[in-house]
C-alpha positions in Angstrom: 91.9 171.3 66.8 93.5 168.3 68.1 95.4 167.8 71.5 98.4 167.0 69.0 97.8 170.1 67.0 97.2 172.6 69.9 100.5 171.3 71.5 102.5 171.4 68.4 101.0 175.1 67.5 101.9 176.4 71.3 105.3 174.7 70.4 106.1 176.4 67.5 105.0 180.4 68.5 107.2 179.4 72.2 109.8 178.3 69.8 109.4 181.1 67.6 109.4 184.0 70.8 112.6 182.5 72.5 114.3 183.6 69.1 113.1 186.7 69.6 114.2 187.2 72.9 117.3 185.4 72.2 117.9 187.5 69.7 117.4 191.3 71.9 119.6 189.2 74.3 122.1 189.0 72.2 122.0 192.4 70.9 121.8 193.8 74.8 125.0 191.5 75.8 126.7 192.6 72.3 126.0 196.5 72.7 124.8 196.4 69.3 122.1 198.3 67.3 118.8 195.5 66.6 117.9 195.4 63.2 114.6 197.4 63.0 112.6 198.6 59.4 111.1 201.5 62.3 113.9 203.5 62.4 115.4 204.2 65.9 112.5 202.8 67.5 114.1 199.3 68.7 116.9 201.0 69.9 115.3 203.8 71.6 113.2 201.3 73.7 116.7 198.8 74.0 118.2 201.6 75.4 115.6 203.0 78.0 115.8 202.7 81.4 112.6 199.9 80.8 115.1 197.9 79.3 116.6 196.7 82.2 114.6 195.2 85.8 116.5 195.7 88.6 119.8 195.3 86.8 118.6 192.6 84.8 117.6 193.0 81.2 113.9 192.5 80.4 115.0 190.7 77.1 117.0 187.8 79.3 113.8 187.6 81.4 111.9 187.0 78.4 114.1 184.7 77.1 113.6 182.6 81.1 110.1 183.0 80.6 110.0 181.6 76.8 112.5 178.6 78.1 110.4 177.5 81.0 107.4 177.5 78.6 109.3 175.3 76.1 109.8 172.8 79.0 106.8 172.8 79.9 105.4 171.5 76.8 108.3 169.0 76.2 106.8 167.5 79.6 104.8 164.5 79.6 101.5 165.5 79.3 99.7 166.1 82.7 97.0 168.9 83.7 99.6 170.1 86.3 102.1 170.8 82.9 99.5 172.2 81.4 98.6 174.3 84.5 102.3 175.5 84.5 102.2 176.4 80.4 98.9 178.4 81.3 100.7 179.9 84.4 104.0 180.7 82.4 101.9 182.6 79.6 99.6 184.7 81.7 103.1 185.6 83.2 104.5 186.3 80.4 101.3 188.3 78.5 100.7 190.7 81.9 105.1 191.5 81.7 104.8 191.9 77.7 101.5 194.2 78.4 103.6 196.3 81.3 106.3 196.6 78.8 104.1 197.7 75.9 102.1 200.1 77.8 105.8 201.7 78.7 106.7 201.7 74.9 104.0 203.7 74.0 103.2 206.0 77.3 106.7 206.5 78.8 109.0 205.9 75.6 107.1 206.9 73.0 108.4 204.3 70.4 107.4 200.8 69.2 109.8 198.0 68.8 108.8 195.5 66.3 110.6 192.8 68.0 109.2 193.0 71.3 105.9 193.4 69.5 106.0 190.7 67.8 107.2 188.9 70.9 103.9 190.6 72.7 102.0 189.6 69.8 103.4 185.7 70.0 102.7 185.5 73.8 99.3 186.6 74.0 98.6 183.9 71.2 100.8 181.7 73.5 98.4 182.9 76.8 95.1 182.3 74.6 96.2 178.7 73.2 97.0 177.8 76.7 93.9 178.7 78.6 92.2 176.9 76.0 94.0 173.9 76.5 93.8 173.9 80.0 90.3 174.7 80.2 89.6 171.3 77.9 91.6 169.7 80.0 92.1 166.2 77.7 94.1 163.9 78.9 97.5 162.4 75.8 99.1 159.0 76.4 101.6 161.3 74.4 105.1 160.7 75.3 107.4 163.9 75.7 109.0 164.4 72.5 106.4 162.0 70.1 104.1 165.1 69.7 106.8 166.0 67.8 108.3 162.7 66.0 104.1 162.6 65.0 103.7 159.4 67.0 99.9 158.7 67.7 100.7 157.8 71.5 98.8 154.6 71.6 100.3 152.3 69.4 104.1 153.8 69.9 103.9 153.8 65.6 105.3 156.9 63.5 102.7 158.0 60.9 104.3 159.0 57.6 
């Protein structure tokens, strides 16, 4: 896979989990039900006291987490950015395992949308080690991994 490829992939699944956790932020702030095809299950577990660390909700904290990931990757291109995406993930895989392990051993219910979140950050925490560990320097600017500009020549492909 290419450096352009990884980067736009790891963009995509961080994009995809800060709608996730924007999302149970929403429903926490709104007092509302979450939509869930597993019955009660989202909101038994939205409702438990592991919903909420030390007065803050654990959905907010996700949503932080998935934000400063998205920045990171918006950065320029630089092994310490791509130190900090690794460092965000790994943060963000050993919360989503706490809070799964307290899903199925203390709460006894699944939520599909903080497993899917789980699910989307330990891709995230997978992609990113890789990444890291190939360590290949981009003449990328910021936002052109995105606009599909080759770095070198500042020229769009179409």
């Amino acid at each position: 896979m290419s450096s352009r490829a990884l980067r736009v992939t790891l963009l995509v699944l961080a994009v995809l989990g800060l709608a996730i956790a924007s999302y149970l932020t929403y429903v926490h702030y709104a007092g509302i039900k979450p939509a869930c095809t597993a019955g009660e299950s989202c909101t038994k577990v939205q409702s438990s006291v592991y919903s909420m660390l030390a007065g803050v909700p654990v959905a907010l904290i996700g949503l932080l987490g998935y934000i400063a990931i998205v920045a990171s990757l918006l950065a320029p291109e630089h092994e310490n950015m791509r130190l900090a995406t690794m460092a965000f993930t790994l943060l963000g895989f050993g919360f989503s395992a706490y809070l799964t392990y307290r899903e199925l051993f203390s709460i006894h219910a699944i939520c599909e949308w903080c497993a899917s979140s789980a699910g989307i950050m330990t891709v995230l925490m997978l992609l990113s080690i890789w990444r890291f560990l190939r360590g290949e320097p981009s003449t990328q600017r910021p936002l052109a991994v995105l606009a599909g500009d080759d770095g070198a020549t500042g020229l769009t492909a179409r």
